[in-house]
C-alpha positions, 0 to 999 in steps of 0.5 A: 090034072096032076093030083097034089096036096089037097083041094078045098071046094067052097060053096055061096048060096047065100044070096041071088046065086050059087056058086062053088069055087075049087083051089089047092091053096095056090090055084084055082082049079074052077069056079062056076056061078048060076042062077035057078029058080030051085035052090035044091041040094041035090041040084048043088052037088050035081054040080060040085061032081061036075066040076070035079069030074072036068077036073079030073079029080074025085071028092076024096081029093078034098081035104076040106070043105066051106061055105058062107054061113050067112047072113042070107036068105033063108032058103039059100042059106039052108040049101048050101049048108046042107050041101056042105055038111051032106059033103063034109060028112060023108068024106070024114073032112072038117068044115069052115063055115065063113060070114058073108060079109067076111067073104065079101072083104077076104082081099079088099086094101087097106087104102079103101079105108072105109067102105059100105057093105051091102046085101040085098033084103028082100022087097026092094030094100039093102041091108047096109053095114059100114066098115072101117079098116084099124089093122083089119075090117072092123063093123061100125055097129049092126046093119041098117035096112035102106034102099038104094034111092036112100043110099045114093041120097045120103051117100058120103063122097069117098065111101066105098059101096062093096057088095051084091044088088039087085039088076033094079037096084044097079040101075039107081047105083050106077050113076055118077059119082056113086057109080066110081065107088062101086064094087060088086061082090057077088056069088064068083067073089065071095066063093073064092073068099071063102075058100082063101079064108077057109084054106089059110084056116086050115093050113093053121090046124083048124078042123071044125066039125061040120056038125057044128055048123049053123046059118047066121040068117038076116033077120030083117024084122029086128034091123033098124031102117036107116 
């Protein structure tokens, strides 16, 4: 691959996968997504290197790094930050850290309107927040925790239902009509959201230091059942 400007890898972790998306700002060099039962960092960036190394390039053609901060599971949350900023540090390169959810909306329309962000919280539940478009996506408010037979029973024709479930969880959403208003934003998705977000960021002058950075946990105890 001819080498250019710069490349930016950007990492999920922060829910059922993992996955790493790497662009110049205008292509997608790869994007990779997998599932393991050992979120291990090491395990994490073996496969940055062979992603890179496919590529033909090294980890000194990044100028920058990111990855989703969260909200996510605890476990897969530390594992992708630590990969992160392990990565950014050692190469001197600034570090974005972007919000699920934010990576979730990165290249939704306007005309969508007014949409369901969901993430799956563990024991069969969905953490829901709703989301209005005014010149941007706006949160109406703090998530609720429901499940998917709650959702489809108080869902709102028109309403779109934009995120990441369980293969049980499909099985209740994906029926009509609720299964037309479905828009699956998994790991692929939110890598690649992140890295648009985060390259823009950069090419704006930001630098973040990688030290900074903090997860941003779902804490389900404290979120309201809705």
């Amino acid at each position: 691959m001819k080498k250019n400007r710069g490349y930016l890898l950007a990492l999920d972790t922060a829910t059922l996968g993992l996955a790493l998306a790497l662009s110049d700002g205008a292509e997608w060099v790869a994007v990779a997504y997998w599932r393991t039962a050992d979120r291990h960092t090491a395990d994490l960036i073996q496969r940055c290197q062979d992603v890179m190394a496919k590529a033909h390039l090294t980890p000194e053609d990044l100028v920058a790094v990111a990855v989703v901060s969260g909200p996510g599971s605890f476990t897969g949350l530390r594992a992708g930050i630590a990969a992160a900023k392990g990565l950014a540090m050692a190469l001197d390169r600034p570090l974005f850290g972007i919000g699920t959810e934010e990576a979730m909306l990165a290249d939704l329309p306007p005309w969508m309107e007014t949409l369901d962000v969901i993430l799956p919280a563990g024991r069969g539940r969905l953490a829901l927040r709703r989301y209005r478009w005014a010149e941007r996506w706006v949160p109406g408010g703090e998530p609720v925790l429901t499940t998917a037979e709650a959702l489809v029973a108080s869902w709102t024709p028109g309403v779109w239902l934009v995120g990441e479930w369980t293969a049980r969880d499909h099985e209740v959403l994906a029926r009509p009509p609720v299964a037309a208003w479905l828009v699956p934003r998994d790991g692929p998705s939110r890598a690649m959201g992140a890295a648009r977000l985060a390259w823009a960021r950069y090419q704006a002058g930001e630098r973040p230091d990688p030290a900074l950075l903090r997860p941003t946990y779902l804490r389900t105890p404290s979120v309201p059942e809705g």
